[in-house]
N, CA and C atoms as a LAMMPS dump frame, in Angstrom:
ITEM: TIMESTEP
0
ITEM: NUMBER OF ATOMS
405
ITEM: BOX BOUNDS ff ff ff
-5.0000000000000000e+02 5.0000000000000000e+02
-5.0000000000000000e+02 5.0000000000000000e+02
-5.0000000000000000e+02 5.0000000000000000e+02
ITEM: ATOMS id mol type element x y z
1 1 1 N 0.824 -1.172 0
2 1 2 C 0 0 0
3 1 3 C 0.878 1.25 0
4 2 1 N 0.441 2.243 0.197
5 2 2 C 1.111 3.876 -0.059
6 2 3 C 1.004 4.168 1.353
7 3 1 N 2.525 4.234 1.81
8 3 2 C 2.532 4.925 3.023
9 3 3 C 3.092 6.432 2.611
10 4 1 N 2.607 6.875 3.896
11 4 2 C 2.604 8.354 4.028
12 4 3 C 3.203 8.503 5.033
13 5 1 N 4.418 9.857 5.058
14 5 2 C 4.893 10.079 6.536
15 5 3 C 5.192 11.655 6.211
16 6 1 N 5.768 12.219 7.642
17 6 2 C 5.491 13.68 7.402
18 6 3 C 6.848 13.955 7.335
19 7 1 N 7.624 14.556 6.228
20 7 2 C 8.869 15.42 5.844
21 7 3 C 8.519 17.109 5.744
22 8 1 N 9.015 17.817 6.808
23 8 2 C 9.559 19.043 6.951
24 8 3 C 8.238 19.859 7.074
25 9 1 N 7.279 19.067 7.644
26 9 2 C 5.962 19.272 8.076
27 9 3 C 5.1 19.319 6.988
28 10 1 N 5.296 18.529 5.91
29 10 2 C 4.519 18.057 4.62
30 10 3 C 3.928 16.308 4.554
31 11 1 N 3.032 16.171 3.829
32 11 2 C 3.311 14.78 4.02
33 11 3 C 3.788 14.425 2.357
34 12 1 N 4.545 13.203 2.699
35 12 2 C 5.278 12.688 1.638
36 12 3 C 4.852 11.157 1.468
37 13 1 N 4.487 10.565 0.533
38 13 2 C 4.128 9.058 -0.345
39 13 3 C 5.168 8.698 -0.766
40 14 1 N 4.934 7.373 -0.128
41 14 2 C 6.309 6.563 -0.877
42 14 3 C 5.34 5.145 -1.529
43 15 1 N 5.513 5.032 -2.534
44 15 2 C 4.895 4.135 -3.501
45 15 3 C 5.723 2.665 -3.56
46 16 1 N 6.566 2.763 -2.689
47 16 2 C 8.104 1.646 -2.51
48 16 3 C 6.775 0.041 -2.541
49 17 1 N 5.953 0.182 -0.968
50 17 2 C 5.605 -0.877 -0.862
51 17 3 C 4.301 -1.475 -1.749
52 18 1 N 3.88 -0.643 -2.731
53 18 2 C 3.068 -1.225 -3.652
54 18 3 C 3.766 -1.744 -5.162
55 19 1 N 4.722 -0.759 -5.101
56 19 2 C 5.773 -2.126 -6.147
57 19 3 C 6.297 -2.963 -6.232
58 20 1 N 6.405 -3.053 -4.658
59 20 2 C 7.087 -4.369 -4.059
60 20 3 C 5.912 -5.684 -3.851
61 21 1 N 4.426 -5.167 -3.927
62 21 2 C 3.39 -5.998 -3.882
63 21 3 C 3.374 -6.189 -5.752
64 22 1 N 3.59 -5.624 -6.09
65 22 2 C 3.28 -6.017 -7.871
66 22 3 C 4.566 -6.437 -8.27
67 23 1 N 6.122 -6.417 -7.679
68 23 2 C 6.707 -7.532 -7.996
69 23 3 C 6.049 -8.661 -7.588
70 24 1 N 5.912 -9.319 -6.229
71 24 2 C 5.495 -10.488 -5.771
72 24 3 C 4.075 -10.749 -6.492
73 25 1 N 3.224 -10.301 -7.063
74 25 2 C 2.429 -10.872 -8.004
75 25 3 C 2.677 -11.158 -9.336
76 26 1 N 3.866 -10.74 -9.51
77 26 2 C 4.252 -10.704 -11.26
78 26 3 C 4.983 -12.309 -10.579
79 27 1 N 5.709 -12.331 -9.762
80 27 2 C 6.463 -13.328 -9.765
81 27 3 C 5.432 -14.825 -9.732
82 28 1 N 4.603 -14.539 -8.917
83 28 2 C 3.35 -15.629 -8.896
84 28 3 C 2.627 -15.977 -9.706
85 29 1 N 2.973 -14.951 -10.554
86 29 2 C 1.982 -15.582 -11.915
87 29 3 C 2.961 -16.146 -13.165
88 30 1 N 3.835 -15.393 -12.634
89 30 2 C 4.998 -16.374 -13.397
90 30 3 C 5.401 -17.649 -12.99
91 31 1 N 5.654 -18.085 -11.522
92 31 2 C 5.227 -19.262 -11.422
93 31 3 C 4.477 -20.063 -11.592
94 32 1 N 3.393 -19.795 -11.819
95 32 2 C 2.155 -20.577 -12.246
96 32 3 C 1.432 -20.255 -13.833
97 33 1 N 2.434 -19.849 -14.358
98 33 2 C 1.65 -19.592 -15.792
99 33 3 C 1.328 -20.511 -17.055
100 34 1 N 2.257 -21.836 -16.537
101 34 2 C 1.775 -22.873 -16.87
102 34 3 C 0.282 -23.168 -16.669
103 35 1 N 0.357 -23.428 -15.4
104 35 2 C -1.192 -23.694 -14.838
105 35 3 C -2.156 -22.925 -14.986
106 36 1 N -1.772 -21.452 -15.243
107 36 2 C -2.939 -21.036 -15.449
108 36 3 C -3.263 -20.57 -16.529
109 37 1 N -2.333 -21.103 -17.781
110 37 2 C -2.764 -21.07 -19.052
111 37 3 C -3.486 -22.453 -19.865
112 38 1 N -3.45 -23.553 -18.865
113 38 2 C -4.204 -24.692 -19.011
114 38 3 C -5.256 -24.698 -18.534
115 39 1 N -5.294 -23.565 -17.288
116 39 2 C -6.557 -23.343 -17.057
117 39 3 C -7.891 -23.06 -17.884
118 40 1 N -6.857 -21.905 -18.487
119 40 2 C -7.563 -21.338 -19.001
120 40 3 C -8.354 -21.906 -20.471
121 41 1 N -7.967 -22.499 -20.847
122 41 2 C -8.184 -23.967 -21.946
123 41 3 C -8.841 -24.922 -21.447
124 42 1 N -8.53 -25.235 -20.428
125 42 2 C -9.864 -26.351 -19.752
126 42 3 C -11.291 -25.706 -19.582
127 43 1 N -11.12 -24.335 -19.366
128 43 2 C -12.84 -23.887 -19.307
129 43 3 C -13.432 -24.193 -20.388
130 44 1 N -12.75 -24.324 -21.487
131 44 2 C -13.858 -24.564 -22.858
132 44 3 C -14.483 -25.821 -22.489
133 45 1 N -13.738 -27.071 -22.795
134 45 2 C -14.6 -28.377 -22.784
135 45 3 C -15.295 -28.136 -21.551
136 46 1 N -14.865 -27.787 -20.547
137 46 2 C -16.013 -27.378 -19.635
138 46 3 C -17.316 -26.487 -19.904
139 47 1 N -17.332 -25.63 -19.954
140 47 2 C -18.134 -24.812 -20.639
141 47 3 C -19.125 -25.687 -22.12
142 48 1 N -18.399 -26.491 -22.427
143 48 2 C -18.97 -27.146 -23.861
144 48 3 C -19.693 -28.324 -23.297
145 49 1 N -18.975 -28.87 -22.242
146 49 2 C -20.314 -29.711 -21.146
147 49 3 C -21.755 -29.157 -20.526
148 50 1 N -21.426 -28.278 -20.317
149 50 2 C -22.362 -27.229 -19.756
150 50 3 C -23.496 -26.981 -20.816
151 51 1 N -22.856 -26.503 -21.897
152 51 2 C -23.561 -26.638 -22.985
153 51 3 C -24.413 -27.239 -23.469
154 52 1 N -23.986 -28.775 -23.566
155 52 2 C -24.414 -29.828 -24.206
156 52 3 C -24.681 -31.241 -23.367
157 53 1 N -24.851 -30.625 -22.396
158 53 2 C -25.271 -31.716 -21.325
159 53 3 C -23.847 -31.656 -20.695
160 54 1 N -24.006 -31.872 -19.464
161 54 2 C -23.171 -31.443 -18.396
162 54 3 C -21.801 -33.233 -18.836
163 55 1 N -22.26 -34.127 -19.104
164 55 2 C -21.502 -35.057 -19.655
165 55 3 C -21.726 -35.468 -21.006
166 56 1 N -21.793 -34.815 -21.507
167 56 2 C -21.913 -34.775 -23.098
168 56 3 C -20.179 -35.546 -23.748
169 57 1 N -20.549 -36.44 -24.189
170 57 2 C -19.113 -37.602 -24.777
171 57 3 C -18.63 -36.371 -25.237
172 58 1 N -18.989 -35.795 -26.461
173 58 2 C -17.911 -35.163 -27.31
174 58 3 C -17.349 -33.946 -26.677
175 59 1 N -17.714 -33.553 -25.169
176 59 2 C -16.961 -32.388 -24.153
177 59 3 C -16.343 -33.533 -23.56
178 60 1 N -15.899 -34.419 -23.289
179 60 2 C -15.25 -35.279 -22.34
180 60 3 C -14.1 -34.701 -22.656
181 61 1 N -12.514 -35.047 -21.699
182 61 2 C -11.283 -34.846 -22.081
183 61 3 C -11.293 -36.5 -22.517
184 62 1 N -10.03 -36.582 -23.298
185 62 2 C -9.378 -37.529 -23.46
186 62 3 C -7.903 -37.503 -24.012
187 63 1 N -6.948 -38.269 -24.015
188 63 2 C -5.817 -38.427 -23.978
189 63 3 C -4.847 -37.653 -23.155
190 64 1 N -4.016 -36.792 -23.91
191 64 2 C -2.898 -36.239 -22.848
192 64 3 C -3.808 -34.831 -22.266
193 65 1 N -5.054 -34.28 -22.86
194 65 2 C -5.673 -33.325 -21.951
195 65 3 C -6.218 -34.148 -20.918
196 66 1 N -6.869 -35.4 -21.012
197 66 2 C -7.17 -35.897 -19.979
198 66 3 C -5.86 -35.827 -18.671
199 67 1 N -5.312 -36.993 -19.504
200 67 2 C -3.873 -36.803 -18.349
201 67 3 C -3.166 -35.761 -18.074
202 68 1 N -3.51 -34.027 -18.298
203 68 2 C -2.868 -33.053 -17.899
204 68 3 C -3.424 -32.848 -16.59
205 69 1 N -4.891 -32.756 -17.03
206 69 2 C -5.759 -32.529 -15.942
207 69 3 C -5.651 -33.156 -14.683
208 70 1 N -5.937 -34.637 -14.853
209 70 2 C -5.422 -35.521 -13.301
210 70 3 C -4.665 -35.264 -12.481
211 71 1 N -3.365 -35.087 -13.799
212 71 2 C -2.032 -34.403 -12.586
213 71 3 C -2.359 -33.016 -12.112
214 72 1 N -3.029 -32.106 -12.654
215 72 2 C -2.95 -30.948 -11.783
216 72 3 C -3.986 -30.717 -10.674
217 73 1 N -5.305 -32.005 -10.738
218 73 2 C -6.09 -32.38 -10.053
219 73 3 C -5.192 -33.209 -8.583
220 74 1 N -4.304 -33.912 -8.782
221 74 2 C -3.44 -34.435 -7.68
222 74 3 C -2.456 -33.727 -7.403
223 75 1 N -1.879 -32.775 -8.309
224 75 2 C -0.868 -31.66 -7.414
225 75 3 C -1.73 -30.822 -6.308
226 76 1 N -2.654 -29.887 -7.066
227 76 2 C -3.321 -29.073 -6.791
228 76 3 C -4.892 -28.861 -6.408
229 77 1 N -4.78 -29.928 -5.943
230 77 2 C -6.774 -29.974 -5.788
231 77 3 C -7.478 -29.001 -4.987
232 78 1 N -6.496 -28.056 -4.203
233 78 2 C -7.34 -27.067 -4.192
234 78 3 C -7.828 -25.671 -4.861
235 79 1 N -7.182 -26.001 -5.918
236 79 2 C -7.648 -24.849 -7.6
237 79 3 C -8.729 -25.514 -8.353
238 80 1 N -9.649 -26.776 -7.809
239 80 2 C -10.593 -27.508 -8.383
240 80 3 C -11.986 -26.92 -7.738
241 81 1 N -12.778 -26.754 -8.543
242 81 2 C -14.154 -27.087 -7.504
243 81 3 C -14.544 -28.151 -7.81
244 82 1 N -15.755 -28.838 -7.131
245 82 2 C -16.418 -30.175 -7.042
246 82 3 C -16.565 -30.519 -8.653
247 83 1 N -17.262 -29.157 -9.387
248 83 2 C -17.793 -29.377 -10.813
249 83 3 C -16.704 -29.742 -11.792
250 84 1 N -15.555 -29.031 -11.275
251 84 2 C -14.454 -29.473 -12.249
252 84 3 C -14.213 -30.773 -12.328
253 85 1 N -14.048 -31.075 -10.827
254 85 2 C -13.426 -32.68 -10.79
255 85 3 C -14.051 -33.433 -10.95
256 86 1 N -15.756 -33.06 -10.93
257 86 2 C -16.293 -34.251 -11.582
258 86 3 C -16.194 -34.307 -12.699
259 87 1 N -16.224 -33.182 -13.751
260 87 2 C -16.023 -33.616 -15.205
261 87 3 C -14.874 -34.041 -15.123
262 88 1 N -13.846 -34.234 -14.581
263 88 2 C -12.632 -34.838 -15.161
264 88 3 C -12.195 -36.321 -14.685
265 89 1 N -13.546 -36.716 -13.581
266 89 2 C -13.756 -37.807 -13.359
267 89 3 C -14.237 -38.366 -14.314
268 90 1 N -15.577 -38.099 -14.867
269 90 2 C -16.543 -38.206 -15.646
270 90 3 C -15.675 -38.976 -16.686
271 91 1 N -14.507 -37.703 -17.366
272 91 2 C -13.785 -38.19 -18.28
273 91 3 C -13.261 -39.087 -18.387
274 92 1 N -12.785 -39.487 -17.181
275 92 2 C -11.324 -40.412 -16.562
276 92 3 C -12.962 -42.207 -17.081
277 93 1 N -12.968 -41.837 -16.584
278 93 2 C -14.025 -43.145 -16.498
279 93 3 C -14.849 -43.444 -18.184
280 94 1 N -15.247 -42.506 -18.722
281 94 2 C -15.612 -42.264 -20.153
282 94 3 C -14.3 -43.471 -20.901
283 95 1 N -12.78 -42.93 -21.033
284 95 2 C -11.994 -43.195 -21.592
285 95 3 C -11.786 -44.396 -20.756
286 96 1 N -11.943 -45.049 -19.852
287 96 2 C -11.804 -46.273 -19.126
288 96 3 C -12.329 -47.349 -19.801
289 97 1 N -13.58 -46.383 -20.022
290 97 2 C -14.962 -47.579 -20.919
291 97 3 C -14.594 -47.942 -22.172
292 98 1 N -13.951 -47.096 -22.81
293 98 2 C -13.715 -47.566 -24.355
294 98 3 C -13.458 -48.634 -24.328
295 99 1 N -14.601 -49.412 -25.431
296 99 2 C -14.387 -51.061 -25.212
297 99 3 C -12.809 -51.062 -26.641
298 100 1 N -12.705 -52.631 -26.506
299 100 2 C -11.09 -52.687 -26.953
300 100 3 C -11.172 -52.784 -28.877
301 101 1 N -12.729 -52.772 -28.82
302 101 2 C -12.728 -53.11 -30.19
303 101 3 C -12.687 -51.807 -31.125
304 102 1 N -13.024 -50.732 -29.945
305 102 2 C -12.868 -49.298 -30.347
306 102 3 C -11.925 -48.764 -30.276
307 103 1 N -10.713 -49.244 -29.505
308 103 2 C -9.651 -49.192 -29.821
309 103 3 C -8.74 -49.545 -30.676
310 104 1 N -8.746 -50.789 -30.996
311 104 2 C -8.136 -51.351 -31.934
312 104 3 C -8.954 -51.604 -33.184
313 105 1 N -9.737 -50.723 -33.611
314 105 2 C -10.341 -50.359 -35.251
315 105 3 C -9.653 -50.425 -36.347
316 106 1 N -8.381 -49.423 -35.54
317 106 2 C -7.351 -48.796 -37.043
318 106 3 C -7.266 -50.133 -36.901
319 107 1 N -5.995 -50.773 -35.975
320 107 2 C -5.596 -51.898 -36.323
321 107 3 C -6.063 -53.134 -37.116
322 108 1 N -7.664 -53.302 -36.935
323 108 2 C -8.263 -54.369 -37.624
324 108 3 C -8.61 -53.647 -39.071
325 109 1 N -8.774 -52.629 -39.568
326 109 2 C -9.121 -52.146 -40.959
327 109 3 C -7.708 -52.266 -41.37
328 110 1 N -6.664 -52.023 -40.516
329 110 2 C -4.896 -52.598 -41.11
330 110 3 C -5.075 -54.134 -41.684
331 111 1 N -5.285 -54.769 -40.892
332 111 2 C -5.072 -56.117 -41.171
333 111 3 C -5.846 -56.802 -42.245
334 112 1 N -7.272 -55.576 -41.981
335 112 2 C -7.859 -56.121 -43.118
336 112 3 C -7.285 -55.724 -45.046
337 113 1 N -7.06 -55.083 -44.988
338 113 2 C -6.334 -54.211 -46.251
339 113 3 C -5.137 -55.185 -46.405
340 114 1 N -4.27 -55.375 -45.187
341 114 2 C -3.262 -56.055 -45.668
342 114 3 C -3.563 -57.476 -46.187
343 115 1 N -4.438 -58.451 -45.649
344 115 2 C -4.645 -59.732 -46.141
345 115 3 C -5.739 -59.422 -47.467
346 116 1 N -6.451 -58.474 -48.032
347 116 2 C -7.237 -58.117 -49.29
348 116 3 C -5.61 -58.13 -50.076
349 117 1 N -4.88 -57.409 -49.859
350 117 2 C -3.639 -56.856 -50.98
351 117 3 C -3.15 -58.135 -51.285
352 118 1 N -2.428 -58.971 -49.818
353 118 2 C -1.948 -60.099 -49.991
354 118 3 C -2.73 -61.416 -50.938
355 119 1 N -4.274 -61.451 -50.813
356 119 2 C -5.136 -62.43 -51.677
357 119 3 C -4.927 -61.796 -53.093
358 120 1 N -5.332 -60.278 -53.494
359 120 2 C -5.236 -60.152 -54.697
360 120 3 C -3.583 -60.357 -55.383
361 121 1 N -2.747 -60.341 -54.738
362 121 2 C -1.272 -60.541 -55.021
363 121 3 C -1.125 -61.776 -55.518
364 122 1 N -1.574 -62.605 -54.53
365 122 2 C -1.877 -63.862 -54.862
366 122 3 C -2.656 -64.467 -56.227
367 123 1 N -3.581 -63.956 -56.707
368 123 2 C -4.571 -64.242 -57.755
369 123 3 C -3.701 -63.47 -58.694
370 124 1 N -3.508 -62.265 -58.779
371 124 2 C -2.476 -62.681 -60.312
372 124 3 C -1.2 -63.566 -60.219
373 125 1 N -0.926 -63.24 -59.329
374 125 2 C 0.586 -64.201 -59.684
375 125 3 C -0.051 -66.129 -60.088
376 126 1 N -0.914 -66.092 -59.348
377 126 2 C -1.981 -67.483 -59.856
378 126 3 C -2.638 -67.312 -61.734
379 127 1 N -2.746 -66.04 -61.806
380 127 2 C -3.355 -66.091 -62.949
381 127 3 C -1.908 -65.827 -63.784
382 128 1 N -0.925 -64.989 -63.45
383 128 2 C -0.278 -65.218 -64.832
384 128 3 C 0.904 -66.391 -64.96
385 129 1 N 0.866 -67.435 -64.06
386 129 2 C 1.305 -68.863 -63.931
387 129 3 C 0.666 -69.376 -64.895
388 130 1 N -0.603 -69.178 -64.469
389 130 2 C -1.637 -70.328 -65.379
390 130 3 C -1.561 -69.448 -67.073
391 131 1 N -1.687 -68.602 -66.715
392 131 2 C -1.793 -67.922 -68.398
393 131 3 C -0.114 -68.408 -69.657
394 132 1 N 0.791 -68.589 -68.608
395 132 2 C 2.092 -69.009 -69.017
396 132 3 C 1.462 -70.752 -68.981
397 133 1 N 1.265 -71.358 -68.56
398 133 2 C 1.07 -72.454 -68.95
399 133 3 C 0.316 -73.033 -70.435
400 134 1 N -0.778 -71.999 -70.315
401 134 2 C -1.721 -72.389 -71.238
402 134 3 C -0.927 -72.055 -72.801
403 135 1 N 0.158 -71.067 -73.03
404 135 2 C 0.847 -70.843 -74.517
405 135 3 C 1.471 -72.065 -74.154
């Protein structure tokens, strides 16, 4: 704050200890500007729950936003309210459920492409055997 004291029977302001309060907030937000620029990015899917039904799948987190969140939910759980952490429960459990066949999709449309390529590979090299036989 602005103290005041009396010089030569005037009063005089010294502004010392309110710059010294806006260093120590510059410094705090520099420590935390990580966090509170993820913060600030997590309000959307939040907000987009809110929106669209408070657990609406396509507001869920998932992957490494999921897993940003947890950890700053177990560093810091007291920068959470109840609503936060339940959506990021919500989430945590959403992505739990994914059954395995929804996971491994790509992989089976892989395998499938690869054994189609491998059969048709197969059928010409079958057909131009046989076509060499028949001259």
């Amino acid at each position: 704050m602005i103290q005041a004291e009396l010089v030569n029977g005037r009063k005089a302001y010294s502004l010392f200890p309110l710059a010294f309060e806006w260093t120590r907030l510059r410094e705090a937000i520099a420590a935390n500007a990580e966090f509170l620029q993820w913060r600030r990015g997590f309000q959307i899917p939040l907000q987009e729950g809110d929106a669209y039904g408070r657990y609406s799948y396509s507001a869920l987190l998932r992957g490494d936003a999921l897993d940003t969140a947890q950890r700053y939910v177990a560093e810091r759980p007291e920068e959470f309210t109840e609503r936060e952490v339940g959506f990021i429960r919500r989430s945590a459990e959403q992505a739990s459920a994914v059954s395995p066949t929804a996971v491994n999709r790509k992989a089976l449309v892989q395998w499938t492409i690869g054994t189609l390529a491998g059969v048709v590979a197969l059928l010409i090299a079958f057909l131009q055997f046989e076509s060499g036989r028949v001259r």
